[in-house]
C-alpha positions as CSV (number, residue, x, y, z in Angstrom):
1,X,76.2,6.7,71.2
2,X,76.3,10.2,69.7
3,X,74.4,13.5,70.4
4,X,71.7,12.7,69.0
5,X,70.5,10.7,72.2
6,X,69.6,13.8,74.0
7,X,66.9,14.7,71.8
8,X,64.0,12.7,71.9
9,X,62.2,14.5,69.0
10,X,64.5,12.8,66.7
11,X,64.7,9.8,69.1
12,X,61.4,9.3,68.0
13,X,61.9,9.8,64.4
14,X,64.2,7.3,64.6
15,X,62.0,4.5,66.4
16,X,58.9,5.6,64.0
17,X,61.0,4.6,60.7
18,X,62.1,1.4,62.3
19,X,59.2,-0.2,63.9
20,X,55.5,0.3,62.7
21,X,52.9,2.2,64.7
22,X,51.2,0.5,67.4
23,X,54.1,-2.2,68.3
24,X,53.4,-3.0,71.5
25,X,57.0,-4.1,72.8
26,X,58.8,-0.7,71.1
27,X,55.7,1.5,72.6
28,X,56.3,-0.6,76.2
29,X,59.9,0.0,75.8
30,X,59.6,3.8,75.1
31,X,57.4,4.2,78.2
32,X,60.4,2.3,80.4
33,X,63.3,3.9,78.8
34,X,62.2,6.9,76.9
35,X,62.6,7.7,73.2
36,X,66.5,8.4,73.9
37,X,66.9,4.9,75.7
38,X,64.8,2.7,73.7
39,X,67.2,4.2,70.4
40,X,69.9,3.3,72.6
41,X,68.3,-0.1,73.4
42,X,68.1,-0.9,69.8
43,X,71.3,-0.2,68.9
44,X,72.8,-2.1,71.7
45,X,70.9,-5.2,71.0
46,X,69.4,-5.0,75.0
47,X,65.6,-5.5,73.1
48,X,63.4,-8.5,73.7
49,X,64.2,-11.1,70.7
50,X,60.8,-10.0,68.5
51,X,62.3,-6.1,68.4
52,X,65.9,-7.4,67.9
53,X,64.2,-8.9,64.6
54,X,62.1,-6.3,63.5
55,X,64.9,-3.7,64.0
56,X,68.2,-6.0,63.3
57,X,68.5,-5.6,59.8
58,X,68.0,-1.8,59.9
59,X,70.4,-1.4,62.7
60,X,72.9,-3.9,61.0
61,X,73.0,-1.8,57.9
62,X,73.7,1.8,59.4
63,X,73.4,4.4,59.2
64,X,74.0,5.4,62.9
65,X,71.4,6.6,64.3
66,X,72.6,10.4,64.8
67,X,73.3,10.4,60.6
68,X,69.9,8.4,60.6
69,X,67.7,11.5,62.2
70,X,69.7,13.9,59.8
71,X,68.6,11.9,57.0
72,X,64.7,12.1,58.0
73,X,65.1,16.0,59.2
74,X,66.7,16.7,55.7
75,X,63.9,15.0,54.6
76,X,61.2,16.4,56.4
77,X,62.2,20.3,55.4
78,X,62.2,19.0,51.6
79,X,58.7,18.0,51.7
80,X,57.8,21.3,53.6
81,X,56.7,19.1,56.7
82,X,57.5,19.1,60.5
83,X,57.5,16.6,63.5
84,X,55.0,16.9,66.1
85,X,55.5,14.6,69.6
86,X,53.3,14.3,72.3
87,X,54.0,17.7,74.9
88,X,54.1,19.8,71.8
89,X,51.8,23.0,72.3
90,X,50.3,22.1,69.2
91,X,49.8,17.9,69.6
92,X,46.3,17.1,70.1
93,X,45.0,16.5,73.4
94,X,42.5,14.0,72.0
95,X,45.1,11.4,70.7
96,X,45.5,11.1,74.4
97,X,42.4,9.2,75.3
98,X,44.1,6.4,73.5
99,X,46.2,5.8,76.2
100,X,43.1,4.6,77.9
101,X,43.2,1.4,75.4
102,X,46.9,1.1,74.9
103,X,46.7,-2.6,76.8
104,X,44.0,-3.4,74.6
105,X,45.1,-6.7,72.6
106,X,44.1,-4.4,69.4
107,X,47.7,-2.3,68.2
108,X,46.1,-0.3,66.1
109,X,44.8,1.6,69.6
110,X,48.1,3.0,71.0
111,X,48.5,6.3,70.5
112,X,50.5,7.7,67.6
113,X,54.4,8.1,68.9
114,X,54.9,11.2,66.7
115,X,53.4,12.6,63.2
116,X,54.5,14.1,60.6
117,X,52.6,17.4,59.0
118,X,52.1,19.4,56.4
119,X,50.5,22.7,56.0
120,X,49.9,25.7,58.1
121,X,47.9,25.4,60.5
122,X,48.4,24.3,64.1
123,X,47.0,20.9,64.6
124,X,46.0,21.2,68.0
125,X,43.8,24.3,67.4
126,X,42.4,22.8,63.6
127,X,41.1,19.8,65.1
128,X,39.6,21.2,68.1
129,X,35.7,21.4,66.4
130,X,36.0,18.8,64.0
131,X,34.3,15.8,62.7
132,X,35.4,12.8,60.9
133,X,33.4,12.3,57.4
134,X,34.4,8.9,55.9
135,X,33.1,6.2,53.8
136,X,33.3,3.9,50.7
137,X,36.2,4.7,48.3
138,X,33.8,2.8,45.2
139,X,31.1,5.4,46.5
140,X,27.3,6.0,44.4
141,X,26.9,9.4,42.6
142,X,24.5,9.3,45.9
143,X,27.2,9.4,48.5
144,X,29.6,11.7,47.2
145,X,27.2,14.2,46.8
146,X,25.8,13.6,50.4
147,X,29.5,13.5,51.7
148,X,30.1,17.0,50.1
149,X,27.1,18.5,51.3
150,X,27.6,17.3,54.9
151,X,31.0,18.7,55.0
152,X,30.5,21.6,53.1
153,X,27.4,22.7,55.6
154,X,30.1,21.8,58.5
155,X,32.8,23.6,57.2
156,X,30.6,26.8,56.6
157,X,29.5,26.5,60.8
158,X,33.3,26.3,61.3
159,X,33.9,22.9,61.7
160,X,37.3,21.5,60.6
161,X,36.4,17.8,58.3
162,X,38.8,15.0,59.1
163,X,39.0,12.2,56.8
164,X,41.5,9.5,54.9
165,X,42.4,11.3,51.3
166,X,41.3,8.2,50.1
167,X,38.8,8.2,46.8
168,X,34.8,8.2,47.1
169,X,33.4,9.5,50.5
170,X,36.8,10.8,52.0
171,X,37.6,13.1,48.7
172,X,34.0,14.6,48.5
173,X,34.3,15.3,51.8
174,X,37.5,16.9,51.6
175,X,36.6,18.6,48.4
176,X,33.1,19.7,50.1
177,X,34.9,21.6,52.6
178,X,37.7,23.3,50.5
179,X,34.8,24.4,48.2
180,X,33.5,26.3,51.2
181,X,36.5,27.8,52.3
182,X,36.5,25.9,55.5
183,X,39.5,23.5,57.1
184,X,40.4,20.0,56.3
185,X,43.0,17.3,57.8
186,X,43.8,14.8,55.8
187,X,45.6,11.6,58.1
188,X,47.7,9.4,55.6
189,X,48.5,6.2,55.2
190,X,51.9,6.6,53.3
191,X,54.5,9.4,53.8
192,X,53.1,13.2,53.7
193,X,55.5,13.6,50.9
194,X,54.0,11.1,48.9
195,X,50.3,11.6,49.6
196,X,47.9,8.6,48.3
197,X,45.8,7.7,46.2
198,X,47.9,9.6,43.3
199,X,44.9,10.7,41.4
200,X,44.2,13.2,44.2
201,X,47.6,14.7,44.1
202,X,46.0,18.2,43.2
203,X,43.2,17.9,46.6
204,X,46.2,16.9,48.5
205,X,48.1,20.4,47.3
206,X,45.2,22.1,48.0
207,X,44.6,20.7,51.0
208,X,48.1,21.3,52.3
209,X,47.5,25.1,51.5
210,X,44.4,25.4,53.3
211,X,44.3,22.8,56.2
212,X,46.3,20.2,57.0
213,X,48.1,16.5,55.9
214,X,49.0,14.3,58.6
215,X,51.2,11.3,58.8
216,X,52.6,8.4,61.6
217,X,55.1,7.6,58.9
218,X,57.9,9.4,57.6
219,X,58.7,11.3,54.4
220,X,59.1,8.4,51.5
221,X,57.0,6.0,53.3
222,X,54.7,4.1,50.9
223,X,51.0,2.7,51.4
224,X,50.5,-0.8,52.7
225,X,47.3,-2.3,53.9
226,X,48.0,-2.3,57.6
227,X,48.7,1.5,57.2
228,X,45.6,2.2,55.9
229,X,44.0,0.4,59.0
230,X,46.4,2.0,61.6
231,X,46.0,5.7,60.6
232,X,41.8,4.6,61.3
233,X,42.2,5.5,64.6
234,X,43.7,8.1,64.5
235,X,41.0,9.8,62.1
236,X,38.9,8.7,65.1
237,X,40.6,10.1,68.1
238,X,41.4,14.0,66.3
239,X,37.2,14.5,66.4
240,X,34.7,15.0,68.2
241,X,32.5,12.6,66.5
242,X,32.4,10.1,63.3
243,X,29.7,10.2,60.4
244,X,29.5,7.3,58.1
245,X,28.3,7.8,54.7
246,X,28.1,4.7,52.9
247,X,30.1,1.9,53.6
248,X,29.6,-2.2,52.5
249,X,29.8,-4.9,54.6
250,X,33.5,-5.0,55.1
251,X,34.5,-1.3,54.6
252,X,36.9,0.0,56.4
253,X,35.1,2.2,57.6
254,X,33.5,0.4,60.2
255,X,36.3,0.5,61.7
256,X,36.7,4.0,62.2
257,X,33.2,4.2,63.6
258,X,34.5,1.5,66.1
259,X,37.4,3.5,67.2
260,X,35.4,6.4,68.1
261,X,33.2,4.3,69.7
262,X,34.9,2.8,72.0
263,X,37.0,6.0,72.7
264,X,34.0,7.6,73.4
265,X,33.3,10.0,70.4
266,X,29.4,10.3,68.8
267,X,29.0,7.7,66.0
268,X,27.2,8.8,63.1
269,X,25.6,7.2,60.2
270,X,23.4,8.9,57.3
271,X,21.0,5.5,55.6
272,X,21.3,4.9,52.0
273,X,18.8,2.3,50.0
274,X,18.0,-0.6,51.9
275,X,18.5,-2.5,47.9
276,X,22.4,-0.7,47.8
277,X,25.5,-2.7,49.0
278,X,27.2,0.2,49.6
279,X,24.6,1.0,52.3
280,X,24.4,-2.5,53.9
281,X,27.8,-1.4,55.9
282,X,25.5,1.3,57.7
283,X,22.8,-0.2,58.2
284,X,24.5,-2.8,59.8
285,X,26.2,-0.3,62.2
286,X,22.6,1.1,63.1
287,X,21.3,-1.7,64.1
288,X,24.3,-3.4,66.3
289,X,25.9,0.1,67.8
290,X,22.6,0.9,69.6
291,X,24.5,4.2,70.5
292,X,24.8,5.0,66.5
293,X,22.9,8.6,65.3
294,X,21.1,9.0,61.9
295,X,21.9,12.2,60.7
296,X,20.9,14.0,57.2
297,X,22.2,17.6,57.3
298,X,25.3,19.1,59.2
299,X,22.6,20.9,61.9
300,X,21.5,17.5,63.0
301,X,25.7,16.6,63.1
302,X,26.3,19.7,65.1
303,X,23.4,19.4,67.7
304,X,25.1,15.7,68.2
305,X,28.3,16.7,68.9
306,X,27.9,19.5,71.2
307,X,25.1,17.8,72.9
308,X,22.6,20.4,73.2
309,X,19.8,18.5,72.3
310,X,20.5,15.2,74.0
311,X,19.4,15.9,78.0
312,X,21.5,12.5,79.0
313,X,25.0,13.3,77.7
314,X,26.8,14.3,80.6
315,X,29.0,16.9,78.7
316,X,29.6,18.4,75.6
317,X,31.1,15.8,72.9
318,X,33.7,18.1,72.3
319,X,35.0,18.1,75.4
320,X,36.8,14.6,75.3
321,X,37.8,11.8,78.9
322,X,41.5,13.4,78.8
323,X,40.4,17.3,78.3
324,X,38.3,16.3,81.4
325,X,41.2,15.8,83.8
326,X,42.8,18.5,85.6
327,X,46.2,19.0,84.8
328,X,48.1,17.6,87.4
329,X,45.6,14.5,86.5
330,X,46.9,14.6,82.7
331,X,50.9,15.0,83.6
332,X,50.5,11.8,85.7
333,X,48.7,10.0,82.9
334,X,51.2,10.8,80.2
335,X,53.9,10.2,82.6
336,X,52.7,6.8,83.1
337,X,54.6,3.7,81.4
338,X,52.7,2.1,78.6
339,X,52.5,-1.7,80.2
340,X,54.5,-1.3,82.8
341,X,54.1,-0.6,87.1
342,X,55.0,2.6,88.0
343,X,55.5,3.8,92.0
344,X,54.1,7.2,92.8
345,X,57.1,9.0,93.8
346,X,58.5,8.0,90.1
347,X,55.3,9.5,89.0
348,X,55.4,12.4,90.7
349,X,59.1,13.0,89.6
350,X,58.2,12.6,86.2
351,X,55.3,14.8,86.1
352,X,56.9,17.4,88.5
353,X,54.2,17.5,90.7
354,X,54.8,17.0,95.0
355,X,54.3,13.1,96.0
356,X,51.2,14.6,98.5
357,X,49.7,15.9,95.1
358,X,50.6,12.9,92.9
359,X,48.8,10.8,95.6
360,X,45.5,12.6,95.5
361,X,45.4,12.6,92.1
362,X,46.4,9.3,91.3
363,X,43.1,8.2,93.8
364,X,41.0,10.2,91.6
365,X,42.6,8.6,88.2
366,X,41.7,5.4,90.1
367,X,38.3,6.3,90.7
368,X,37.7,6.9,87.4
369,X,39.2,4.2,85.9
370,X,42.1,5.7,83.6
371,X,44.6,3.1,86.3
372,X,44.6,0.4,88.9
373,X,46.3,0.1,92.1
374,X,48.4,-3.2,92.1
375,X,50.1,-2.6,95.5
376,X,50.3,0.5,97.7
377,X,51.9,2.8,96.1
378,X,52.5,0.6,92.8
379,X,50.1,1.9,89.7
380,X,49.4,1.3,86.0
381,X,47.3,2.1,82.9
382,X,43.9,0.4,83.5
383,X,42.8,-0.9,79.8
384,X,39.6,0.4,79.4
385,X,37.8,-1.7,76.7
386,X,34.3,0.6,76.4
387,X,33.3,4.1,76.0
């Protein structure tokens, strides 16, 4: 194998133009080997027989995959972008609670394995007050105008608005912001070079000069409908909390709200006319997510999120299950395999912390229920199904 093994940034640019987002057996295979091994593992056919199918043709027709990570660097610089990985200074710590549901039989909730950006800012720091703001993209004159208020108002108390780039809610909401001089993200569902829908090509340039455009997918990657339901959870897991402004029966919405839900993040809803289709989504929501908030300015978002106003939250919603951890607490969860047993001592070595150490906190983790013990001093990720 060449060089390019001893990198695991482009490792993972590698795997992440092979193998969707979310794949279960290249995710469980990266938490065994590593980015650098699971490359090699694909290359070298030593993959269970699903990944030798999903990956064979690509690996059959070349390039190698040194020349391959060139090809997406070269790429990447074009577009003005850059790779972010999990460790980075500037990766979000949020995207890490999804580890807590990576063994849940839903894909869509592993974590991201890297993302492509565009724009200025540092992610990590952008998204640290922020709120999602999404919706219907066939949205009433009604919604829009309530999805640019709302994120106008938060982006003039300096919160950062997170939402899909899609049309309807997600653009006023976008567009609310930007008109207040405040942050946006954007998070993709196509390559951040080739931002979608098209019709919002001049948001998206504004957007990438002000805030942010985030992607799972690399430069030249086209939408597809799963795409658009895999980058749901990450809109979920950057924020604090979710607010739903119209949405039908089936949006996809929902979806998002469900994500933050179960990750632990306030669900939000403003109601719409009980006679509108494009409210029936919401209502719906308000009725079966008994933890689900009406709110109808940006204050009542704000006192939501933070908590201040709600004597049984336990901590602020800002502060999310992973920030909660102490560190030593984090190293060992991000060292541990996605799917797989890990002893301590491994763990320890991997998180460079002493075994004594690694014990105590892998007791607390335990206790917490972020793992399970299967034997002594055998562990794994505990799938954690609720909030």
């Amino acid at each position: 194998m060449n060089t390019m093994l001893d990198n695991p940034r482009a490792a993972l640019m590698v795997l992440s133009s092979i193998v969707e987002p979310g794949d279960a057996d290249l995710d469980d295979l990266i938490g065994e080997a590593g980015p650098v091994g699971a490359v090699e593992a694909l290359w070298s056919g030593q993959v269970t027989e699903r990944l030798a199918r999903l990956s064979g043709a690509t690996v059959a027709a070349g390039p190698d995959p040194a020349r391959r990570a060139a090809a997406l660097q070269e790429a990447t610089e074009a577009c003005g972008a850059r790779v972010l990985i999990p460790g980075d200074a500037d990766w979000p710590v949020r995207l890490c609670d999804l580890y807590r549901l990576g063994e849940d039989d839903d894909p869509h909730l592993r974590p991201p394995r890297c993302l492509w950006v565009r724009g200025e800012g540092d992610l990590a720091a952008v998204c640290r007050r922020s709120v999602a703001v999404v919706g219907a993209r066939a949205a009433s004159e009604y919604g829009k105008h309530i999805a640019g208020w709302l994120a106008a108002d938060l982006a003039e108390a300096g919160h950062t608005v997170v939402s899909g780039g899609a049309l309807g809610i997600d653009r006023a909401a976008h567009q609310g912001a930007l008109g207040r001089g405040g942050s946006t993200v954007a998070v993709l569902p196509a390559g951040v070079d080739r931002p979608y829908p098209r019709a919002n090509q001049a948001m998206f340039d504004l957007i990438v000069q002000r805030g942010l455009a985030v992607s799972e997918w690399p430069p030249g990657t086209a939408p597809a409908r799963h795409r658009f339901l895999a980058r749901m959870r990450v809109i979920a897991a950057l924020t604090a909390g979710v607010v739903v402004v119209e949405a039908a029966r089936r949006s996809g919405a929902l979806h998002t709200a469900e994500y933050a839900a179960r990750l632990g993040r306030v669900v939000m809803f403003t109601p719409g006319p009980v006679t509108s289709s494009l409210s029936e989504g919401v209502h719906r929501l308000a009725r079966q997510h008994r933890g689900a908030r009406l709110v109808t300015r940006a204050e009542e978002v704000i006192e939501d999120l933070t908590g201040r106003t709600d004597s049984t939250r336990s901590q602020p919603a800002d502060v999310t299950p992973f920030e909660a951890l102490t560190a030593v607490e984090q190293w060992l969860v991000e060292a541990m395999p996605r799917g797989f047993i890990a002893e301590d001592t491994r763990l320890a070595a991997a998180a460079g912390v002493p075994v004594d150490a690694a014990t105590e906190a892998l007791q607390r983790l335990q206790h917490r229920g972020w793992i399970e013990q299967i034997n002594d001093g055998r562990w794994r990720l505990r799938a954690v199904t609720g909030s």
